[in-house]
BAFI-3210 file (N, C-alpha, C; in Angstrom, 3 decimals, decimal comma, padded with zeros to 6 digits):
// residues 74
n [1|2|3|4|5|6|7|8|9|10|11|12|13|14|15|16|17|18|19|20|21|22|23|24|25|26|27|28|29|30|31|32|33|34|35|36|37|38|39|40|41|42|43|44|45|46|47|48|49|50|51|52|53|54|55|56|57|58|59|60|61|62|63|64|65|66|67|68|69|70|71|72|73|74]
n.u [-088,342|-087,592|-088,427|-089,923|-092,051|-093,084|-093,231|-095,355|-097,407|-097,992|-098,610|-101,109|-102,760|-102,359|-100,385|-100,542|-100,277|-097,560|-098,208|-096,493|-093,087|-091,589|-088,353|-084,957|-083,889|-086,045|-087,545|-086,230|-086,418|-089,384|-089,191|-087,848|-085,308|-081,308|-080,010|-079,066|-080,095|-082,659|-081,864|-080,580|-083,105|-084,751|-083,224|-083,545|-086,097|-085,923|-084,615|-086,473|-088,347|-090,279|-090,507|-089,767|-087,120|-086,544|-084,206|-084,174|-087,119|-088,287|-088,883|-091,516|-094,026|-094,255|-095,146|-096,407|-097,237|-095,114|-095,615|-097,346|-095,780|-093,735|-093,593|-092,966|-090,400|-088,835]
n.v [-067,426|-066,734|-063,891|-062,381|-064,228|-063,852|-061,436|-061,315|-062,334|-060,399|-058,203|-059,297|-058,826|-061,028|-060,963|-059,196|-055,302|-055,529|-058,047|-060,904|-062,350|-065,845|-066,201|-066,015|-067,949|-070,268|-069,713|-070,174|-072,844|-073,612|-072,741|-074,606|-074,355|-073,023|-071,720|-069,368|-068,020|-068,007|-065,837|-064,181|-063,238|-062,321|-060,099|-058,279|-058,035|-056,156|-054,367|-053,410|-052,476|-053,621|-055,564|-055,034|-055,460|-055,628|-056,135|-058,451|-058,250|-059,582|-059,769|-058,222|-057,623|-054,441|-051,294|-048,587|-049,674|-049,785|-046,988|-047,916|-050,683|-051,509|-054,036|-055,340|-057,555|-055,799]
n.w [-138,617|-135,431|-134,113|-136,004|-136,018|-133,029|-133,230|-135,406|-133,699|-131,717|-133,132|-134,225|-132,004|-129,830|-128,717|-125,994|-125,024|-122,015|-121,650|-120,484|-121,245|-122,067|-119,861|-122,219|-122,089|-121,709|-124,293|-126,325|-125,650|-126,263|-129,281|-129,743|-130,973|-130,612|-127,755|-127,927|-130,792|-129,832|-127,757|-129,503|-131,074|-128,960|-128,477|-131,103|-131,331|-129,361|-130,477|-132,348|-130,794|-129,718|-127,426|-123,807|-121,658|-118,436|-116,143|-113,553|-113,659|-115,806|-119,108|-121,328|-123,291|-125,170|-123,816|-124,398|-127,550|-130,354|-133,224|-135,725|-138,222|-137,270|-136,499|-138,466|-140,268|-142,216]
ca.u [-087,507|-088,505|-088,863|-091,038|-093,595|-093,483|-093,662|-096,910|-098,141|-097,805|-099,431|-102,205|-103,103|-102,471|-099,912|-101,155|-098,980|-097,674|-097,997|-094,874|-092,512|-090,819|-087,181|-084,713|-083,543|-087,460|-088,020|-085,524|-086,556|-090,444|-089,266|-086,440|-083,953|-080,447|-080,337|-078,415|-081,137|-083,617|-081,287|-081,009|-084,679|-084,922|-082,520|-084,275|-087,423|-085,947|-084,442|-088,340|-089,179|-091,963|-090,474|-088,495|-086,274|-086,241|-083,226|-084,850|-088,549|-088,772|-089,623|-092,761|-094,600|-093,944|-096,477|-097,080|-096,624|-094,869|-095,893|-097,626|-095,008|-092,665|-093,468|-092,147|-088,814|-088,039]
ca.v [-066,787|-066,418|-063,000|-062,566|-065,503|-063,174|-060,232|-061,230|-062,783|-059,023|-057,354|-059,542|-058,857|-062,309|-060,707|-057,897|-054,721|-055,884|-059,493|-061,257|-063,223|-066,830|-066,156|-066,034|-069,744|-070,960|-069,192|-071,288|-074,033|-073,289|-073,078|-075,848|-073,122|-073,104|-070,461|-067,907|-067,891|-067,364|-064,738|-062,914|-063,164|-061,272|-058,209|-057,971|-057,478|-054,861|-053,194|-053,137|-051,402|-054,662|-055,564|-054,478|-056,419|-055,327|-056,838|-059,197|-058,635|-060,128|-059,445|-058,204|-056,583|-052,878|-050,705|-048,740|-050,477|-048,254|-046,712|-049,500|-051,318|-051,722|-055,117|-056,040|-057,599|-055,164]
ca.w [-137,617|-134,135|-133,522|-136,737|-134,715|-132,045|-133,748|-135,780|-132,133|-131,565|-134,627|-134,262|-130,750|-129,356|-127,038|-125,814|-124,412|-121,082|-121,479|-119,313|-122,427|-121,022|-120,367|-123,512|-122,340|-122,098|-125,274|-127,070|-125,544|-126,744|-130,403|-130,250|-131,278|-129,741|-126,811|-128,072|-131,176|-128,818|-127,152|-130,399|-131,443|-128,077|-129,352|-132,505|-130,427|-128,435|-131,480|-133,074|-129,401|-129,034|-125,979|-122,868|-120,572|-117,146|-115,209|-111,913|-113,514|-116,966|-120,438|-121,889|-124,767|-125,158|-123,303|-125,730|-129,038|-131,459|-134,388|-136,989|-138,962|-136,612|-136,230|-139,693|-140,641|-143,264]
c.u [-088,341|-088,811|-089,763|-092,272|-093,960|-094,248|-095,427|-098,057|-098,550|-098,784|-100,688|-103,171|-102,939|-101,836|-100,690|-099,894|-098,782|-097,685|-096,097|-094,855|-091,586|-089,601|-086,998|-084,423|-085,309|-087,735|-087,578|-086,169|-088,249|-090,421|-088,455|-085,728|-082,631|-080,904|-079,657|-079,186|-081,827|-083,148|-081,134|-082,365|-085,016|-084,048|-083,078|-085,549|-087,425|-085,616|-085,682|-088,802|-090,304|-091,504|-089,194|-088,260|-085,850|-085,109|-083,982|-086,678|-089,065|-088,471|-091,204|-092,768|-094,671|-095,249|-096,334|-096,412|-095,798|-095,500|-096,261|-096,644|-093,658|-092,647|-093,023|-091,201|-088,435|-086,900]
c.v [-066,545|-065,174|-062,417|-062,657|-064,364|-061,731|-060,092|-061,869|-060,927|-058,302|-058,039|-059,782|-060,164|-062,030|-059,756|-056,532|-055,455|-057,352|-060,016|-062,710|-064,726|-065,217|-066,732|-067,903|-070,489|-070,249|-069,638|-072,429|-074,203|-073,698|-074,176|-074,983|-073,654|-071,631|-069,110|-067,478|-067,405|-065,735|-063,351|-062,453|-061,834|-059,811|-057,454|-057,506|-056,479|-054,165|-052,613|-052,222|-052,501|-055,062|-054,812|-055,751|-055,197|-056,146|-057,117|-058,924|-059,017|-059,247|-059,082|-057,258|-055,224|-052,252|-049,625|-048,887|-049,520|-048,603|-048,026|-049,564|-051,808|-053,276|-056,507|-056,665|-057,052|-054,863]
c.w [-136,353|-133,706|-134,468|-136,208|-133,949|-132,569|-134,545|-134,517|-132,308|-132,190|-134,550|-133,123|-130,321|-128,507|-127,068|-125,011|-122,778|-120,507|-121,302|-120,593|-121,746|-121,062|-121,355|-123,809|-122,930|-123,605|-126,328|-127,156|-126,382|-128,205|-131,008|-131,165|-129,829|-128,577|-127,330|-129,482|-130,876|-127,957|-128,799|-131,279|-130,433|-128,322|-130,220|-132,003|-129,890|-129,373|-131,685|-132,093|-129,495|-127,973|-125,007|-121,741|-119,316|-116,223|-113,711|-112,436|-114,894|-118,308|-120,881|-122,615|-124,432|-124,885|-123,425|-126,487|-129,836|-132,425|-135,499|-137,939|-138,559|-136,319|-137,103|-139,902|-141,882|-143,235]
res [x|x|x|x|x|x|x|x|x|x|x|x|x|x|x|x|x|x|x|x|x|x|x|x|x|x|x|x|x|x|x|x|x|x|x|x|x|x|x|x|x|x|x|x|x|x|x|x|x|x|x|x|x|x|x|x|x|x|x|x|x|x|x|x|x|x|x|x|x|x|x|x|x|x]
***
C-alpha cells in the first residue's frame, strides 16, 4: 500500500519532518497507482497526522511527528 511506503519512509527517517511530498497526481504517478489511490494514500496520511496539506503550498511531513506508532497501519 502506498501510504504504508511512505509511512515507513517516515519512521525510518528518510523523510524527515518538513520534507515537501510530490503532488497526490505525481505521487500516483511515482508508484504507478491510479490517482485517486494516490489521493487516498494521501488521506490516510493525514488521518496518521504524518502529513499536512496546505492549499497553494503543498504537502509535507508533519512538523512534529506524532507520538511513536502512529506510523503503523494498525
Amino acid at each position: 500500500m502506498v501510504a504504508d511506503h511512505i509511512a515507513a519512509h517516515v519512521a525510518a527517517g528518510e523523510l524527515q519532518p518538513g520534507a515537501r511530498l510530490p503532488a497526490e497526481r505525481d505521487l500516483a504517478t511515482e508508484y504507478g497507482v491510479a490517482y485517486l489511490t494516490g489521493r487516498r494514500a494521501a488521506q490516510e496520511l493525514r488521518e496518521r497526522q504524518l502529513i499536512v496539506t496546505v492549499q497553494g503550498k503543498g504537502t509535507s511531513v508533519a512538523d512534529p511527528l506524532p507520538e511513536s506508532g502512529a506510523t503503523g497501519g494498525e
